[in-house]
C-alpha positions as CSV (number, residue, x, y, z in Angstrom):
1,X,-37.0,65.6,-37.0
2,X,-39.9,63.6,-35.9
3,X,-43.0,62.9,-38.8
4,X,-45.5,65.0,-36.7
5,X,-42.8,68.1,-36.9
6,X,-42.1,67.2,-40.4
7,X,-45.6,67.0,-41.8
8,X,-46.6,70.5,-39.6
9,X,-42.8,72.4,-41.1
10,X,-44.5,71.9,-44.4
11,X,-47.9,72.7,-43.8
12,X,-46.3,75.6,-42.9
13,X,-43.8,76.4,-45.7
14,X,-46.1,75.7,-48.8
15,X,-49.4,75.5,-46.8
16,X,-50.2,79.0,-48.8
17,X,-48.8,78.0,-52.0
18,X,-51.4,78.0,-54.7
19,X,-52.3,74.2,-55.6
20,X,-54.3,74.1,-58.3
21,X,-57.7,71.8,-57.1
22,X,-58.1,68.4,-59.1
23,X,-60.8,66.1,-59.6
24,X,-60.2,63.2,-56.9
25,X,-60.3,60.7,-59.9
26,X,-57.1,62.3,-60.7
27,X,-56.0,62.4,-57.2
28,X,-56.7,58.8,-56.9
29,X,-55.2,57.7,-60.6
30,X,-51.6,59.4,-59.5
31,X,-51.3,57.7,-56.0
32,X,-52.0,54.7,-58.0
33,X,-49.1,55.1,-60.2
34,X,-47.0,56.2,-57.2
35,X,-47.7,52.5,-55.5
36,X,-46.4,51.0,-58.7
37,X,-43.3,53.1,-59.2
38,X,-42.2,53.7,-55.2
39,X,-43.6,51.0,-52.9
40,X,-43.2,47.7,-54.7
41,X,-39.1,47.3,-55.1
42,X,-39.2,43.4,-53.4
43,X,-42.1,42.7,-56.5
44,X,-40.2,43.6,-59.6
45,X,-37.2,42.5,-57.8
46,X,-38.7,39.2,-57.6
47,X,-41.1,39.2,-61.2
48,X,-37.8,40.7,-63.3
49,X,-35.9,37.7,-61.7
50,X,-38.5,35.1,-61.9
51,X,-38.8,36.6,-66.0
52,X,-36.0,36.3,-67.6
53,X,-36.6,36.6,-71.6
54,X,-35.9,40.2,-72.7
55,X,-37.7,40.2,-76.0
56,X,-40.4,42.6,-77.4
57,X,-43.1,40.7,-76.0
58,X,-41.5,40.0,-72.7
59,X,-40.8,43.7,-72.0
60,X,-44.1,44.9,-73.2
61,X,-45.7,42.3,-70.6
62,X,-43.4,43.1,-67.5
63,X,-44.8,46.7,-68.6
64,X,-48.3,45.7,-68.5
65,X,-48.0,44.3,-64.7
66,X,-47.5,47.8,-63.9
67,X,-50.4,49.1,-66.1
68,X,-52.5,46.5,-65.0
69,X,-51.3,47.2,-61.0
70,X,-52.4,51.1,-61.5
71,X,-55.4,50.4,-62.9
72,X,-56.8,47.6,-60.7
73,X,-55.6,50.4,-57.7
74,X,-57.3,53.1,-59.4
75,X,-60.3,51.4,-59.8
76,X,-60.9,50.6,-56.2
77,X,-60.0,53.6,-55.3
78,X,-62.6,55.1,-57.5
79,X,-65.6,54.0,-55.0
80,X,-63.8,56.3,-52.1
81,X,-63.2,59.2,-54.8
82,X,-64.8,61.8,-53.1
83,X,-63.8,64.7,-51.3
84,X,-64.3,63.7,-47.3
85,X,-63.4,60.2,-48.2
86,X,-60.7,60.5,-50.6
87,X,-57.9,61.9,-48.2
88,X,-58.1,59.8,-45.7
89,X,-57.9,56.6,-46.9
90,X,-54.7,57.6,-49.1
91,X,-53.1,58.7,-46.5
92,X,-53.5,55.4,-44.2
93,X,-52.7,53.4,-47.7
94,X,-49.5,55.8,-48.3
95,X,-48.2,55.1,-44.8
96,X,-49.0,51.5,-44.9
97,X,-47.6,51.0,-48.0
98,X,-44.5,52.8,-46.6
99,X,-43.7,50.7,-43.8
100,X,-44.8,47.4,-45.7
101,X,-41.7,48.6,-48.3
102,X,-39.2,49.2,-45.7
103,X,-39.8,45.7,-44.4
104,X,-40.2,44.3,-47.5
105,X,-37.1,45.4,-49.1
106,X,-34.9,45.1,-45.8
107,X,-36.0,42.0,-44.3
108,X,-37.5,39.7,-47.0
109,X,-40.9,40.2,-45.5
110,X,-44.7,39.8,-47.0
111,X,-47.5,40.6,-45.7
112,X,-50.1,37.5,-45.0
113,X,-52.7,37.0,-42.0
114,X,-49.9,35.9,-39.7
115,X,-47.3,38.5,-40.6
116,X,-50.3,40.9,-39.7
117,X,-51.2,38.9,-36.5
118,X,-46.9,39.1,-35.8
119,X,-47.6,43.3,-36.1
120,X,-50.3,43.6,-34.0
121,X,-50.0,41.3,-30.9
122,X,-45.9,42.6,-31.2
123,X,-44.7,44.5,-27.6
124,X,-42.8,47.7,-27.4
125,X,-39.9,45.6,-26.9
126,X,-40.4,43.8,-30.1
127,X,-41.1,47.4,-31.6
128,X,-38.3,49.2,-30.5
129,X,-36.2,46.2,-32.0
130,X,-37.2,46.8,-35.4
131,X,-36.6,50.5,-35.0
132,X,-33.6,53.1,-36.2
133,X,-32.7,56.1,-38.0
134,X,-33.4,54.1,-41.5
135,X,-36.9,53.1,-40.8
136,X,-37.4,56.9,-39.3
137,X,-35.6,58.7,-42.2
138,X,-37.8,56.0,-44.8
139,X,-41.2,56.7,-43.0
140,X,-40.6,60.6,-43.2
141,X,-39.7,60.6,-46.9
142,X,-42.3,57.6,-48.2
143,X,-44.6,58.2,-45.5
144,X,-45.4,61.2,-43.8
145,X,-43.9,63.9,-46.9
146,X,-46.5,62.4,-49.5
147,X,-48.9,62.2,-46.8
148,X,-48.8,65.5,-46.2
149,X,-48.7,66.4,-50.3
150,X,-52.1,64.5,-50.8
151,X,-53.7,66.3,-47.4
152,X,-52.6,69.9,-49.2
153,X,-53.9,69.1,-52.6
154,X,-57.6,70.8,-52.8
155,X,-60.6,68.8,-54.3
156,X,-63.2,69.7,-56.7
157,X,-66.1,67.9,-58.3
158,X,-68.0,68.5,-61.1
159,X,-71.8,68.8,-62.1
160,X,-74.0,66.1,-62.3
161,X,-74.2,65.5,-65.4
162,X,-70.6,65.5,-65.8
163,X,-69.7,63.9,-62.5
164,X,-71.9,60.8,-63.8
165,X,-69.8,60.9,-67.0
166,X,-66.2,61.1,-65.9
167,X,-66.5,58.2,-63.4
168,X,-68.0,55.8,-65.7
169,X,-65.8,56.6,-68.4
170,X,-62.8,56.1,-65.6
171,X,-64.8,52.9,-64.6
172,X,-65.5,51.6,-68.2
173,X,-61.7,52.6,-69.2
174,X,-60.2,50.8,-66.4
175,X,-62.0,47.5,-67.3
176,X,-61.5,47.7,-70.8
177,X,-57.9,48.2,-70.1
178,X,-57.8,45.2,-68.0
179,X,-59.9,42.9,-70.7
180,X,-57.2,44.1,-73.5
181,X,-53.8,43.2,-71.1
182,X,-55.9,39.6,-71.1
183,X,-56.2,39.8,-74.7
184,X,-52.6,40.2,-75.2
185,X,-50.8,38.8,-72.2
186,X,-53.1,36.3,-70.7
187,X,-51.0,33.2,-71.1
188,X,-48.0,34.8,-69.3
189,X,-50.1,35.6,-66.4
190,X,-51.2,32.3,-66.2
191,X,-47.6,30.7,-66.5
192,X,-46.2,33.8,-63.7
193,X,-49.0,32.9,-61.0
194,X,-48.7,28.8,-61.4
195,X,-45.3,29.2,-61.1
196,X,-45.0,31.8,-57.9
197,X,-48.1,31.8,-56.2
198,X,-46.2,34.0,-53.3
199,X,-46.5,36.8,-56.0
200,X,-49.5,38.2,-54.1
201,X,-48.1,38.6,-50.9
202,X,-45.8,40.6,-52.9
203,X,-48.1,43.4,-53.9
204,X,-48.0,46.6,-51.6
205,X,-50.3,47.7,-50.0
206,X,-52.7,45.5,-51.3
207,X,-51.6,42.2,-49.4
208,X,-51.2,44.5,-46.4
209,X,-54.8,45.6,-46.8
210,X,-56.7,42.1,-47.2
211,X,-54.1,40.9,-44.8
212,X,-55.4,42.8,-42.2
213,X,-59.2,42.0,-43.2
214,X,-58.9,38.5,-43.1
215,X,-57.0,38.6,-39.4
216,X,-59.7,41.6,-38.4
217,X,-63.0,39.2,-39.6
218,X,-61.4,36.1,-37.7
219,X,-61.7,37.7,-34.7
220,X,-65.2,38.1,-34.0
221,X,-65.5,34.7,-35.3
222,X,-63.7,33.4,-32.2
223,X,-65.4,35.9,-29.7
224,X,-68.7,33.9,-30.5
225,X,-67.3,30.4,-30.4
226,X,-67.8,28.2,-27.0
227,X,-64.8,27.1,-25.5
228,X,-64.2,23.4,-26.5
229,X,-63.4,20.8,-24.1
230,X,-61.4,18.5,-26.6
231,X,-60.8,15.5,-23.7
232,X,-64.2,13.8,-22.6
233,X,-62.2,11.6,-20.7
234,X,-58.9,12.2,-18.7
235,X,-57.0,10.1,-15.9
236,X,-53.3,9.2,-14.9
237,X,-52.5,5.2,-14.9
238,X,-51.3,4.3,-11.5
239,X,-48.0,4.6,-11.0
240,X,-45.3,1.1,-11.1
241,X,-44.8,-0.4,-7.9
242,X,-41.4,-0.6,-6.5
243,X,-40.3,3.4,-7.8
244,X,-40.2,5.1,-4.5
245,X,-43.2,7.0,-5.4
246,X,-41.8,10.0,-6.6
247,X,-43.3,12.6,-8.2
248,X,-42.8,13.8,-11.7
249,X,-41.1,17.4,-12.8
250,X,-40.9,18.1,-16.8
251,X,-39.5,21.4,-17.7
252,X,-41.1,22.3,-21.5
253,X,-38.6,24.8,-23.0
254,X,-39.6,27.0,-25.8
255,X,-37.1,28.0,-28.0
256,X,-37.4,31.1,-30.0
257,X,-36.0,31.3,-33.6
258,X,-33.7,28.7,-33.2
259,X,-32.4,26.6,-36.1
260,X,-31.9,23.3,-36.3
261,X,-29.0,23.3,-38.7
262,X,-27.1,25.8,-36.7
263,X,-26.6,23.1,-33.6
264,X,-23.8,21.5,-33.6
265,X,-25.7,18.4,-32.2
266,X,-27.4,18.3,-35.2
267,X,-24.2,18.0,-37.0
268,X,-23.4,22.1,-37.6
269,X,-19.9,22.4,-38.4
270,X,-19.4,25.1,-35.5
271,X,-19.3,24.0,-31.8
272,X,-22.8,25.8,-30.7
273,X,-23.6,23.2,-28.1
274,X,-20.6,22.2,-26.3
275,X,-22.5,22.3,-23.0
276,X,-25.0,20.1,-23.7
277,X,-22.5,17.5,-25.7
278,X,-21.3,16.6,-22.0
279,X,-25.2,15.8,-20.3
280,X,-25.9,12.9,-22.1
281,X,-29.0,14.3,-24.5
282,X,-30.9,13.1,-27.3
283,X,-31.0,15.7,-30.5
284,X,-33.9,15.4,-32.8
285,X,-32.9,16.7,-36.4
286,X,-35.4,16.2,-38.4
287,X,-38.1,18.4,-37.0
288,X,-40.4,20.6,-38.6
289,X,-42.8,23.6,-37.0
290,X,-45.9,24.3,-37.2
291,X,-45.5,27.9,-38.0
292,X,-42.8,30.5,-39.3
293,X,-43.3,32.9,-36.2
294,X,-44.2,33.0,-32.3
295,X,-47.9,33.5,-33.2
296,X,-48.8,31.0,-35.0
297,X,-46.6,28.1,-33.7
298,X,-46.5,28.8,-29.8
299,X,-50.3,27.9,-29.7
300,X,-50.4,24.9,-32.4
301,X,-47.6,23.6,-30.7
302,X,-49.9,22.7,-27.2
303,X,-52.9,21.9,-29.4
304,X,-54.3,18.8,-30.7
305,X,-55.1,19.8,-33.5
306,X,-52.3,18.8,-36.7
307,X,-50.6,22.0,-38.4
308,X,-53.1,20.4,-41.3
309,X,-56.0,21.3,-39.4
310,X,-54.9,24.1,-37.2
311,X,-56.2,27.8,-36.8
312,X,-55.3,30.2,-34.2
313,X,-58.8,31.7,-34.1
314,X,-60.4,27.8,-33.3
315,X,-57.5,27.2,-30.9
316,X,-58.2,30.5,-28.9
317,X,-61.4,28.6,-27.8
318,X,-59.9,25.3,-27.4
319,X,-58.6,23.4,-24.7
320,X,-54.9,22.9,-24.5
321,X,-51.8,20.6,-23.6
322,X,-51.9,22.5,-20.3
323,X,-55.3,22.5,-19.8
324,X,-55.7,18.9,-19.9
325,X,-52.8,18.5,-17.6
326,X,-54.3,19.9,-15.0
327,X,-57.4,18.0,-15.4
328,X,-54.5,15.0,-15.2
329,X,-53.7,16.4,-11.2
330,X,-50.3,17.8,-12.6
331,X,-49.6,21.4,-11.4
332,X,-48.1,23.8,-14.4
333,X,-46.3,27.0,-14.4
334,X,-45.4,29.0,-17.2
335,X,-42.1,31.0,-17.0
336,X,-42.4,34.0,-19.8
337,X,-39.5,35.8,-21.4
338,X,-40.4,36.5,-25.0
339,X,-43.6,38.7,-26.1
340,X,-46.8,36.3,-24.5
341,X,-47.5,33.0,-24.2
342,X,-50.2,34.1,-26.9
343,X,-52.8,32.5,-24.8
344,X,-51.7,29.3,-24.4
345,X,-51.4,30.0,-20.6
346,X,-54.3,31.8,-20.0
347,X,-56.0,29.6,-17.3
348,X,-52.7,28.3,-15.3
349,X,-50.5,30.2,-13.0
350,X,-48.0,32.3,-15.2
351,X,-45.0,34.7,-14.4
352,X,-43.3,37.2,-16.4
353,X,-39.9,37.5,-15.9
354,X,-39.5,41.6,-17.0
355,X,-42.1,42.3,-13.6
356,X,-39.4,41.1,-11.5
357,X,-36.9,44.1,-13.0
358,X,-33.7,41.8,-11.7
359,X,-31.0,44.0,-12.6
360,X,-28.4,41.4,-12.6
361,X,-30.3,40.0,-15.9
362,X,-32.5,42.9,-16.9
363,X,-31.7,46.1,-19.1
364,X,-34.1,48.4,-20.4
365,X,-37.6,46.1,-20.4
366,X,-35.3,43.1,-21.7
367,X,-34.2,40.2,-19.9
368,X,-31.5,37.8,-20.6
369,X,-33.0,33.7,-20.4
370,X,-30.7,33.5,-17.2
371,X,-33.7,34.7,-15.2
372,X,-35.8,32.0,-16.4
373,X,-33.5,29.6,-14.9
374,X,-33.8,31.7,-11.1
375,X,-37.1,31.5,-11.0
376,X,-36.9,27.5,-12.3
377,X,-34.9,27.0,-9.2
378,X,-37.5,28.6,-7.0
379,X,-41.1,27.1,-8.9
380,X,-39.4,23.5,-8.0
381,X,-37.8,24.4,-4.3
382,X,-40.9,25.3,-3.5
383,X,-43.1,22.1,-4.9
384,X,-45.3,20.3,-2.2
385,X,-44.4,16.9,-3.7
386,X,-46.6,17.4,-6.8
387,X,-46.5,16.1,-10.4
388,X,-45.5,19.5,-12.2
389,X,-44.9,20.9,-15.7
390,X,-42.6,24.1,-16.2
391,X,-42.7,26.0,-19.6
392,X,-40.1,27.8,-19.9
393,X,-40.7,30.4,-22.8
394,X,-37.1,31.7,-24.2
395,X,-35.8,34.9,-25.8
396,X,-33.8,32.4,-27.0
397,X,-32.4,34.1,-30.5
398,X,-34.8,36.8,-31.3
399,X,-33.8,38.7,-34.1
400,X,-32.9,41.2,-35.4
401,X,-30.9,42.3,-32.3
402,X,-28.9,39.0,-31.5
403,X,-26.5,40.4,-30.3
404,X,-28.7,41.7,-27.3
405,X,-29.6,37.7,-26.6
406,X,-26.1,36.7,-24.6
407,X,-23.2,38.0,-21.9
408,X,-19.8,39.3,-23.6
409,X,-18.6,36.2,-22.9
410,X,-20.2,34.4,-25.3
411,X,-19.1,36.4,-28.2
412,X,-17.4,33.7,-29.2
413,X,-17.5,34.3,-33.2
414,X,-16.8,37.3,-34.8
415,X,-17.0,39.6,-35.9
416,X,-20.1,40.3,-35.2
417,X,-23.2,42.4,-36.4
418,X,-23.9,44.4,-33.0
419,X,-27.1,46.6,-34.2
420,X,-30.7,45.9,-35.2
421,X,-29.7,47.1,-39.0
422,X,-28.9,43.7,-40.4
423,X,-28.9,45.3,-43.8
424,X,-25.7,47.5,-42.4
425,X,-24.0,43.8,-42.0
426,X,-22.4,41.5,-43.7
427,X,-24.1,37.9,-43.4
428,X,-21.1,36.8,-42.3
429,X,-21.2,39.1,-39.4
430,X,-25.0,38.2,-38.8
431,X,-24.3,34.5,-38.9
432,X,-21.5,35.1,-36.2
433,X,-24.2,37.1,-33.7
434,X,-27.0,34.5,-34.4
435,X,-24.5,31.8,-33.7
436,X,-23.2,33.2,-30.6
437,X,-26.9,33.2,-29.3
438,X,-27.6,29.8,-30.0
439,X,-24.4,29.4,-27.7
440,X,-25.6,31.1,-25.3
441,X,-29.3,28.7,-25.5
442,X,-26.9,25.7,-25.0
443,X,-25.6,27.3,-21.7
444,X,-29.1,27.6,-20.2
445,X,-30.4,24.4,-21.4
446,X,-27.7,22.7,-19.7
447,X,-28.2,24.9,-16.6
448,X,-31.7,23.7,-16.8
449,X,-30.4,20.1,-16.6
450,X,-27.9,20.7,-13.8
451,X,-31.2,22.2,-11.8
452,X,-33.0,19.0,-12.7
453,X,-29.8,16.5,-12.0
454,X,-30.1,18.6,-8.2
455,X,-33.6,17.7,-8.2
456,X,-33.5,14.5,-9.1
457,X,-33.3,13.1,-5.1
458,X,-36.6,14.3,-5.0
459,X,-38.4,13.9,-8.4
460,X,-37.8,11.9,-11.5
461,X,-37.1,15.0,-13.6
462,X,-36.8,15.4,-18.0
463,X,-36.5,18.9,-20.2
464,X,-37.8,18.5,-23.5
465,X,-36.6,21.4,-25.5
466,X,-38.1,22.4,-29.3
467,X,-37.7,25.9,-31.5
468,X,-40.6,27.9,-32.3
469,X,-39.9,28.1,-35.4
470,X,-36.1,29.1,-37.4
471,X,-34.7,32.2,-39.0
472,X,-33.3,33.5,-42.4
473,X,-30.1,34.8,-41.9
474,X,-29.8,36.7,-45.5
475,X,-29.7,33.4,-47.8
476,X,-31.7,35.0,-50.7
477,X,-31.8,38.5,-49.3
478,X,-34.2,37.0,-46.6
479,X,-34.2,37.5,-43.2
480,X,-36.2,37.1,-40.2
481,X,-39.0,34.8,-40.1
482,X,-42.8,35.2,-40.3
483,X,-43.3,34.2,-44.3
484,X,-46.1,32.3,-45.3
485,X,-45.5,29.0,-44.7
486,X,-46.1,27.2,-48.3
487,X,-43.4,30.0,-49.5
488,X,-40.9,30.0,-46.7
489,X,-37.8,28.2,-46.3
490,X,-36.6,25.7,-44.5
491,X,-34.6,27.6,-42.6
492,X,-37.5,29.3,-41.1
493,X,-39.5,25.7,-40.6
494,X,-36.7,23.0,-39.6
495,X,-36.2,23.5,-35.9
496,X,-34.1,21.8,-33.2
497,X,-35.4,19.8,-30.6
498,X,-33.9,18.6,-27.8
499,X,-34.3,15.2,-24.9
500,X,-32.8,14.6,-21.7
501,X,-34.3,12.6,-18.9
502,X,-32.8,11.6,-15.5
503,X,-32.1,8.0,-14.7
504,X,-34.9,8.0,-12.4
505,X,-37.4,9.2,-14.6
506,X,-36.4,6.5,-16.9
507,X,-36.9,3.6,-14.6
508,X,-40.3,5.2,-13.6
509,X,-41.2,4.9,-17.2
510,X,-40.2,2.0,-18.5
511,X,-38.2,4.5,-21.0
512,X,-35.1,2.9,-23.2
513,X,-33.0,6.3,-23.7
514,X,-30.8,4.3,-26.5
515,X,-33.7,3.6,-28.1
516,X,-35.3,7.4,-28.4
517,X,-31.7,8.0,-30.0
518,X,-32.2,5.5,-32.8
519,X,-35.9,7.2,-33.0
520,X,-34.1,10.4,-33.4
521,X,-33.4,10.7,-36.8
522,X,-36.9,10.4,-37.8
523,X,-38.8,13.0,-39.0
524,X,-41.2,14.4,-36.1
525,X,-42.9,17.9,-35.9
526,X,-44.8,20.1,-33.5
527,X,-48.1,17.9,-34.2
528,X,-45.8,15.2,-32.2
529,X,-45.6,17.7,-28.6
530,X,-49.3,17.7,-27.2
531,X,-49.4,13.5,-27.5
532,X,-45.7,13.3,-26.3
533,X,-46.0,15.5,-23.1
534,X,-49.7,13.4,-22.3
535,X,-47.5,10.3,-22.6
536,X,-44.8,11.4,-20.6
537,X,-47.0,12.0,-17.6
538,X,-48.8,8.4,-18.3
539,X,-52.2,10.4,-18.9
540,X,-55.2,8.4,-20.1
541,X,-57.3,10.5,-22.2
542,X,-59.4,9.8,-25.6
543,X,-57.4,12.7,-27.4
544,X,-54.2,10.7,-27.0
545,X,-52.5,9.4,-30.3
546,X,-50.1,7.0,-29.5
547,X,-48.6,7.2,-32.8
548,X,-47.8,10.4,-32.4
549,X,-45.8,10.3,-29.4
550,X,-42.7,10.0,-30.3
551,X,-41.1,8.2,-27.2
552,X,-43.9,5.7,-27.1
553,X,-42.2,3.1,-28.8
554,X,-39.2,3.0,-26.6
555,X,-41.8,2.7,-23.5
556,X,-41.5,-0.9,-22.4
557,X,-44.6,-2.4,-20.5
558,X,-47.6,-0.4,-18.9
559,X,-46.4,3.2,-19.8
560,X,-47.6,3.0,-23.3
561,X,-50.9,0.8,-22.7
562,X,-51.8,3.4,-20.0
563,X,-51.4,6.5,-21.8
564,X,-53.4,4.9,-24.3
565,X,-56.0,4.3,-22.1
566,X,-55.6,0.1,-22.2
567,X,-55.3,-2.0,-19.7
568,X,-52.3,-2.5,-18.1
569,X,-50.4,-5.6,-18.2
570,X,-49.2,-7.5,-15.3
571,X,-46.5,-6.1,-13.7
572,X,-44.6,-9.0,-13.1
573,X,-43.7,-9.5,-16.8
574,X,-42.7,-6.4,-17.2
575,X,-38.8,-5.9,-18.0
């Protein structure tokens, strides 16, 4: 039964029950107590493992976080304690803290500004991911039921006099109560909070709640900001003499949710990347991402700004990797198949793969990545001899339905979790399904090489591939990705990357491929992208940190000195 038949089947059955009124301080006090008790299974999960003693003093102050939890709830809730006010805000807190439990408890999740930012710029395809009968049958009996139980209970206030008396006594009580659980359990706080500072994106629905503020006040921050030209200065060095003059195709491929220690290039005890072990690529495994989900990293990864120093409201207003290309004279297209390019391709041609509704690839909204590899084919066939950059934004492994994220013939190892309820699944099944998608990834990376090796009569042609960010897989009972960063794993942050250039673009460059593969087992992250892709293309520009590029120092001769912006040496001593 849907919610919206649910909630109106009781109105209707105990609508004319009597229900005696109560003062909305007492209203208010019990919903309180019901966060405590119902909504916060993943914080005493964690604070009773984190806590181990079990003496007098250890129980009475694991008893006190709940205390202290109902009373700091009941005294915010005290300044909407009144009748017209009261009800609503209970309800959207009930509901919220509902669905922040069911994620909480079946995924691992909490609830900071870029889990919110994850909820809201989400698709219905995303959405209908995430849903089932669980999350449905969860929502009815944590949401909408109590919901509906706080919209029937009647409200009465006092006199004056009275009114005046019972709030600051509730007021008064509530502070003393906090001051005594100082008294008494101060020092355990103390060592709790140093010691698991993620505590407070455990606490529901408070986290949810300033969450949401903090991503809802950074908004009109970056409505009022001037978009930022980063790159006063931007040229191309002139291209070496003797190379045919041919023009340059890169194709940027964004992975999604991709770990790095679940390719087998990267030394992964399963064969995940059989396909791209015969095309002669360079595997970067020690790389780290900016981010823990599509939101954050997608645009940090074309910025200039360091993960130290990046936020997504300043980058909104900020010119880009791609931006600056095309000051460079190099055309760019970005291919989408995942949610957005979350702005990142906001002033360059973009296509979106679902519009085309190919039903060889295409089921229901979703698209397999072997569409992105069509319209590859077509963006290059139909180049005018131009310099050009192709982002090729994957599906790639998005969870939790991996098993919709490859062809039956690449369920390789089973068996295999086919459903969106990992929690149904053993991790052994969900390992199986994630590892057959990363399969599948290594098939259309090396069809995206095979289109370039055709290409490659025409251009001097490279694919640089890098993760968004990784995944939990159920190591810890996490799963997913999107925790704060300083808290999550490395499984969510240490992400494949991925080299190949043709022999032509080589020459062009000056580039020693042996060399990048002894430079691959250093550690690089997405701060290294934006300076990499400039020096690829040879682009002067003040913004450029040779240090940062991580082919740089296996460019021999001009290639370095003129994406650097220094004069070029002579050509006749170069190698």
């Amino acid at each position: 039964m849907p919610p919206s038949s649910l909630s109106k089947a009781l109105f209707q059955r105990f609508g004319n029950l009597p229900v005696p009124a109560v003062h909305p301080l007492v209203l208010a006090l019990a919903v309180s107590c019901l966060f405590v008790l119902f909504y916060n299974g993943q914080l005493w999960s964690a604070v009773l493992g984190w806590w181990p003693g079990r003496s007098f003093h250890d129980l009475a102050f694991l008893a006190s976080i709940g205390l202290f939890l109902a009373v700091v709830f009941n005294l915010v809730l005290q300044f909407f304690a009144f009748p017209r006010l009261l009800k609503p805000v209970l309800i959207v807190l009930i509901l919220t803290a509902a669905g922040v439990a069911w994620f909480a408890s079946s995924y691992g999740a909490m609830m900071d500004r870029t889990m919110i930012a994850n909820v809201i710029e989400t698709d219905t395809r995303e959405v209908g991911d995430l849903m089932s009968w669980r999350f449905l049958l969860h929502m009815s009996l944590y949401g909408v039921l109590p919901a509906a139980l706080v919209a029937m209970v009647p409200l009465r206030l006092s006199g004056f006099r009275r009114e005046a008396l019972y709030r600051g006594g509730a007021a008064l009580g509530s502070v003393a109560l906090v001051g005594l659980i100082a008294v008494f359990f101060f020092q355990d706080y103390a060592v709790l909070v140093r010691g698991h500072r993620e505590v407070r994106f455990m606490i529901n629905p408070s986290a949810a709640v300033y969450a949401t503020v903090r991503y809802a006040t950074a908004v009109p921050e970056g409505m009022t900001a001037t978009f930022e030209r980063v790159a006063v200065h931007v040229e191309r060095g002139p291209r070496p003499a003797g190379m045919g003059g041919k023009k340059t195709v890169l194709v940027f491929v964004v992975g999604e949710t991709a770990r790095a220690d679940h390719f087998s290039l990267n030394g992964y005890g399963r064969d995940t990347n059989p396909q791209l072990e015969k095309r002669g690529v360079v595997s970067f495994g020690n790389v780290w991402s900016c981010g823990t989900s599509t939101a954050e990293s997608v645009p940090c990864m074309f910025s200039d700004l360091p993960r130290s120093q990046y936020s997504s409201g300043r980058a909104a207003f900020r010119e880009n990797l791609l931006d600056i290309l095309v000051r460079a004279d190099v055309d760019v297209l970005w291919l989408e198949n995942n949610s957005s390019c979350k702005g990142v391709c906001a002033r360059v041609p973009a296509r979106t793969t679902w519009e085309a509704d190919d039903k060889r690839f295409c089921t229901d909204g979703e698209c397999l990545d072997d569409l992105l590899i069509d319209q590859l084919r077509q963006a290059i066939s139909a180049n005018n001899d131009r310099d050009l950059v192709v982002v090729m934004h994957q599906i790639g492994s998005h969870g939790p339905s991996y098993f919709k994220r490859y062809t039956q013939d690449y369920r390789r190892f089973a068996p295999t979790c086919d459903t969106n309820q990992l929690q149904s699944c053993s991790q052994e099944q969900i390992v199986n399904t994630y590892d057959d998608s990363i399969l599948y990834t290594d098939r259309i990376l090396a069809e995206t090489i095979d289109v370039l090796e055709d290409a490659s009569g025409r251009f001097n042609t490279a694919m640089l591939y890098v993760s968004d960010h990784g995944e939990s897989l159920g190591e810890s009972g996490i799963y997913l990705h999107g925790m704060p960063y300083m808290f999550a794993p490395d499984t969510q942050k240490h992400v494949p990357m991925v080299f190949w250039a043709s022999p032509g673009y080589r020459r062009a460059s000056f580039l020693d491929i042996a060399c990048v593969g002894t430079e691959s087992g250093k550690e690089f992250s997405h701060d290294n992208l934006f300076h990499s892709v400039l020096g690829m293309f040879d682009v002067r520009t003040d913004v450029y940190r040779a240090e940062l590029d991580l082919l740089a120092p296996c460019r021999q001769g001009a290639a370095v000195a003129h994406a650097a912006g220094l004069p070029a040496p002579d050509q006749a001593a170069r190698p």
